[in-house]
Each structure stands twice: as structure tokens, then as C-alpha cells.
C-alpha positions in Angstrom: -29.1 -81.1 66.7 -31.1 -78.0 67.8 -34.8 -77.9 66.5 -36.0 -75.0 64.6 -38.4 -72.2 65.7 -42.0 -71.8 65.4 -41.8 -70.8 61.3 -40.3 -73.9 60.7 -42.5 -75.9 62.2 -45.5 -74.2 61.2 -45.1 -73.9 57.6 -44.1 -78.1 58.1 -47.3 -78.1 59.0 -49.4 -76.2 56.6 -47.8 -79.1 53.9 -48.6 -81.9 56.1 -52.3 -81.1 57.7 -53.5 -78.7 53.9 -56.3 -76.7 53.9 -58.6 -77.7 50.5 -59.0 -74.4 50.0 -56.3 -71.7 50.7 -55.6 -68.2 50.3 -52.5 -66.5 51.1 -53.1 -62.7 52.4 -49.0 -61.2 52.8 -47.7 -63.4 55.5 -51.3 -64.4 56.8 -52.7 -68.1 55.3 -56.5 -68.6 55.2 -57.1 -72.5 54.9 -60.9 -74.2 54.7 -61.7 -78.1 54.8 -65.2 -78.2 55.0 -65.1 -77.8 58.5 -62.7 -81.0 59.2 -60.6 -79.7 62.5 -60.0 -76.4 63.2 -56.8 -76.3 62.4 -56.9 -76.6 58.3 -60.2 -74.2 58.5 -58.7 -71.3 60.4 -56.2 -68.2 59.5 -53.2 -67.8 60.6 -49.8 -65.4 60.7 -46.8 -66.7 59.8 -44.6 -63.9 59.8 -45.0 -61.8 63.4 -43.7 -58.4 61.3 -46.9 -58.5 58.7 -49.1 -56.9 61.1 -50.3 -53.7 59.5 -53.8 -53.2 58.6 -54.9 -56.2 60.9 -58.1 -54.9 61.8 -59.2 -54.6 57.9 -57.6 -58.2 57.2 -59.2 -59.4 60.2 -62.7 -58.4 59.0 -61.7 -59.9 55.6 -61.2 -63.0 56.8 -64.1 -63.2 58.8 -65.9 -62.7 55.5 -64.3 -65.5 53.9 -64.9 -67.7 56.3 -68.6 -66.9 56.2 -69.0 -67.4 52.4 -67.8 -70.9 53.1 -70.2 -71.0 55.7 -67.3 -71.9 58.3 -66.8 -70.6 61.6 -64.1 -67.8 61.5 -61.2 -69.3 63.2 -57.6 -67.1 64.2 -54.8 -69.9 65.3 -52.7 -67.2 67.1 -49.5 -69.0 67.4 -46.0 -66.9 68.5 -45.7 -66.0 64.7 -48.8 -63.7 65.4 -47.6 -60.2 65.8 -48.9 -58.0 68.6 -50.9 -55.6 66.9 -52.6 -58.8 65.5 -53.5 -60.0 69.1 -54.0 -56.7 70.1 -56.9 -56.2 67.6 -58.1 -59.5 68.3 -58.5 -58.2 71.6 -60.7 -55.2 70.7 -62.9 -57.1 68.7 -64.0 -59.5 71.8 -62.6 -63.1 69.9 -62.7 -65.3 73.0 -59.9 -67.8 73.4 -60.4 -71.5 73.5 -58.3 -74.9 72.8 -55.2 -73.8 74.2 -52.8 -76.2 73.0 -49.0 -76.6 72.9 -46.7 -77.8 69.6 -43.9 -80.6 71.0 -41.2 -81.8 69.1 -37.6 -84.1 69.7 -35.1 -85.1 67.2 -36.1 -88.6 65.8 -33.5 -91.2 66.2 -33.9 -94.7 65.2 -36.9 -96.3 66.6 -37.8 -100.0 67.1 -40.9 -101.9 66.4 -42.7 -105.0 65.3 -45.7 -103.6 64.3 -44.5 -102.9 60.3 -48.2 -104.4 59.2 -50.2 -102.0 60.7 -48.8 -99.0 58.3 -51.3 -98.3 55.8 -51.8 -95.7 52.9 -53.9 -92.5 54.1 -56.7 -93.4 52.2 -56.6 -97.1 52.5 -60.2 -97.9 54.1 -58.4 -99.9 57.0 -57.4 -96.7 58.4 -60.1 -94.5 57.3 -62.3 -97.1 59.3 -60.4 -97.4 62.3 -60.4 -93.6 62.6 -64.0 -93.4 62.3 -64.8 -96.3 64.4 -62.4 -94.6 67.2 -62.6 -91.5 67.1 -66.7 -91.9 66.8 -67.4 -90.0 63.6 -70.3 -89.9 61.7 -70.3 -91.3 58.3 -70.2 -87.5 56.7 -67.3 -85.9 59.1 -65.9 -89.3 57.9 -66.4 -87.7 54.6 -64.9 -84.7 55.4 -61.8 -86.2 57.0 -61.3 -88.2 53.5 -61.4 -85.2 51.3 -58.9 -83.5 53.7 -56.8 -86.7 53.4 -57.2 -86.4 49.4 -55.3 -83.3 49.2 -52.7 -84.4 51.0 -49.2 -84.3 49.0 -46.6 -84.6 51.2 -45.5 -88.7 51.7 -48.0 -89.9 54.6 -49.3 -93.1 56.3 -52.0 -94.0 58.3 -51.1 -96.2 61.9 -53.4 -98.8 63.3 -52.7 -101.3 66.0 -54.8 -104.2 66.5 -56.4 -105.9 69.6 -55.6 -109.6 70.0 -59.5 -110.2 68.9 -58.2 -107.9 65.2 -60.1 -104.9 67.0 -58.5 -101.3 66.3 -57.4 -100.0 69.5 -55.0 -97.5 68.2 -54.6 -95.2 65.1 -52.4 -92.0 63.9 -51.3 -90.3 60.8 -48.4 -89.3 60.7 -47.0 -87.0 57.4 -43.7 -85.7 56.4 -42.9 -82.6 55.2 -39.6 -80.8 55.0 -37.9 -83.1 57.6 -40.3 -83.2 59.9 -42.6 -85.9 60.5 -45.9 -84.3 61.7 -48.5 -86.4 64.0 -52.2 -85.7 64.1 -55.8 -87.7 64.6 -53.9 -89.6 67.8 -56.7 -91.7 69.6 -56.5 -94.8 71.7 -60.1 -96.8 72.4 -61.3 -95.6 75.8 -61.4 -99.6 76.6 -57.7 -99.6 75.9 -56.0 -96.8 77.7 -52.7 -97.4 79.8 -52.1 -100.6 78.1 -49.2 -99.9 76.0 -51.0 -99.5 72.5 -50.6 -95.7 72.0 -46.8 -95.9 72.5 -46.8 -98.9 70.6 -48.5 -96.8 67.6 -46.0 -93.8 67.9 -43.4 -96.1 67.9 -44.6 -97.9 64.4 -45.3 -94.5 63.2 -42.0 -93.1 64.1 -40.3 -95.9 62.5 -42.1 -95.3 59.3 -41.1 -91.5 59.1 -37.5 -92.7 59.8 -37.0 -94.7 57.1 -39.1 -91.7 54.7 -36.2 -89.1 55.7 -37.9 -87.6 58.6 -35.2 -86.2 61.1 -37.1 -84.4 63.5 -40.7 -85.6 64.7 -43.6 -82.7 66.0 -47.1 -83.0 67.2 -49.8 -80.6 68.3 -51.6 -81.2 72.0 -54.2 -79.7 74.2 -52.9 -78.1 77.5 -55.2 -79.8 79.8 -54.4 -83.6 78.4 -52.1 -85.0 80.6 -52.1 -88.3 79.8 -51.2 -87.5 76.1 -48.7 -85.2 77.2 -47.3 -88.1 79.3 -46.9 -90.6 76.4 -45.3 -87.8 74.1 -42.7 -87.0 77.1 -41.8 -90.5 77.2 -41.0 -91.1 73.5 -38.5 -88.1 74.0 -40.9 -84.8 72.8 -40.6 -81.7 74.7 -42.7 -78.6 74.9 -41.9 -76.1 72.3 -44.6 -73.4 72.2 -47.7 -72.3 72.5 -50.8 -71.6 70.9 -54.5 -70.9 71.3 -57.8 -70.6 68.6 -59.4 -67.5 68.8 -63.8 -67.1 68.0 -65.8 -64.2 66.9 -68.2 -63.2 70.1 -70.6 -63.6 67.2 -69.5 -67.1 65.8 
């Protein structure tokens, strides 16, 4: 089966990681969250024709932004068009997170790990994300209003220490297909010891058996080690993409 092109993939994942607040602008999407990840509070193309005006649209969404008193965010994937990056360019937004989108067909997966599935707003998972990924009580906050909005059939993966310590923890959310993975951490204490895989592959499972026929994940160029585990559950690099900042912020 081949896999489908950025569009695909990106509108999969507009469903599956929702902005709380969104406004659609032609083929441009502006999404806020309170803040909660920069990818559900940025703008973004999805249609690499819809490119006239950009400076005017640009400056729009920079307003926006700034009445939700968010940093203005531009995730320039390839469905940007070129005047887009072009006036980007003139207007001095530096580029940072450059990250890559990977993806495989999903096959049947095995695991033991069936009790460790939880609903996204079960306080199991909610807590094991905050205790591993070291959030404060209110970007907990803002993760569970993010969560809340959240239509598209999702479940929340934790894997357990032998003590009953989370070591582990995903979401993982299907929409149209596609079984999108985001908040992936691992306890620094528990690194290289098999419990990350083991998540994916719990995870995996799940989206299986909830129709999912192709899996997809978002990862930052520099992290090899993450990239590593994905290449070894069968995901392979399938584009690009970077965030682009204001000079101003």
C-alpha cells in the first residue's frame, strides 16, 4: 500500500491534535490551545496554490495570535507555497524546531500490555504525562482542555515499572485511517530498556483494532534516539517541516 502525501497526513492531523480555537482563512488554518504545543497554536497552509495576498494574511494572523495573547506561530510544512515562504523571508521569522513527519503502513502488532490503554482523560494518563513529561500543574491544565476537544476515537498509553512507576506514556488518536502519535516520553531513568517500544507497540495495537491502517508521528531532526525506535517499528521519513517566529515574538 503506498502512503499518501503531505495533505493527507496533515489534515489527519488537524482532527487528531485540534486547535480549541480555529479559524479557517482560504486554504490557511489558524488553531490556538492556550499555548499547549506549538503545533495546535500556530497557522498553517494546507493547500501550496493559496498563496496570494500572503503578506496581508500573514500580518493578520500575527494579529490573531496576539489578541489571544499567543506567540505567532507559522508551521511551514511542503503544503506551504513559495510566495508564503518567500514573504516569511522578508519579514525576518527565524526558523526553529525543525522536525520531520514519519509514517509506515500498520500491520498487525503484538503485545501484552492491553491494561495500560486508558481513556484520554482518564487521570492515570493525564498523571503519568504530567509526572513524565515534568509539567506544572496549569500546563497540565492546558494539556487537559486540549485533550477535551478532542473528537476523533483516542487513547492514552502508559507502561508501568515493576515498582507500578510510569516509565512510558503516548497518545495516540485516529483520524481518517491514520493513527496519529504525539506526547511520546520515556523517564530519563528508563531509557534503552525496552519500555518506549513496548508503549508503541501497545498503542499500535490499539489503533489496529480502531481501524487505523496506516500509523504517523511527528519528530525533531536532532533526536536520534527517537528516530531510532520509530525506524525499528517500521516508520520511515516522509517530509519535512520547520516553525517559523516573528523577530519580534
Amino acid at each position: 500500500m503506498a502512503l499518501p502525501g503531505a495533505e493527507v497526513f496533515e489534515r489527519a492531523g488537524l482532527k487528531a491534535w485540534p486547535g480549541i480555537e480555529v479559524e479557517w482563512d482560504g486554504g490557511w488554518v489558524r488553531r490556538a490551545a492556550g499555548g499547549y504545543t506549538q503545533r495546535a497554536n500556530s497557522v498553517q497552509s494546507l493547500n501550496p496554490a493559496d498563496q496570494d495576498d500572503a503578506e496581508a494574511r500573514i500580518a493578520k494572523s500575527v494579529a490573531w495570535f496576539r489578541a489571544r495573547d499567543l506567540r505567532p506561530i507559522f508551521r511551514v510544512t511542503p503544503l506551504a507555497g513559495p510566495r508564503v515562504v518567500i514573504a516569511l523571508d522578508a519579514a525576518g521569522w527565524q526558523s526553529v524546531d525543525h522536525s520531520q513527519m514519519w509514517a509506515m503502513e500498520l500491520g498487525a502488532v503484538e503485545t501484552d500490555l492491553s491494561d495500560s490503554i486508558y481513556d484520554l482523560l482518564d487521570p492515570a494518563f493525564v498523571q503519568a504525562q504530567q509526572k513524565l513529561q515534568g509539567y506544572t500543574e496549569e500546563r497540565t491544565a492546558r494539556m487537559r482542555a486540549l485533550l477535551e476537544v478532542v473528537e476523533s476515537p483516542g487513547k492514552g498509553i502508559v507502561v508501568y515499572s515493576e515498582e507500578g512507576e510510569p516509565v512510558a506514556s503516548a497518545l495516540m488518536v485516529v483520524a481518517d485511517g491514520i493513527v496519529i502519535t504525539g506526547n511520546v516520553v520515556t523517564g530519563a531513568a528508563h531509557r534503552r530498556m525496552g519500555y518506549g517500544a513496548a508503549m508503541m507497540r501497545c498503542g499500535l495495537a490499539w489503533a489496529r483494532s480502531a481501524g487505523a491502517t496506516i500509523a504517523a508521528l511527528n519528530v525533531a531532526s536532532d533526536n536520534g534516539a527517537a528516530q531510532a525506535l520509530y525506524r525499528g517499528l517500521g516508520y520511515s521519513r516522509q517530509y519535512d517541516y520547520i516553525y517559523r517566529l516573528p523577530e519580534t515574538g
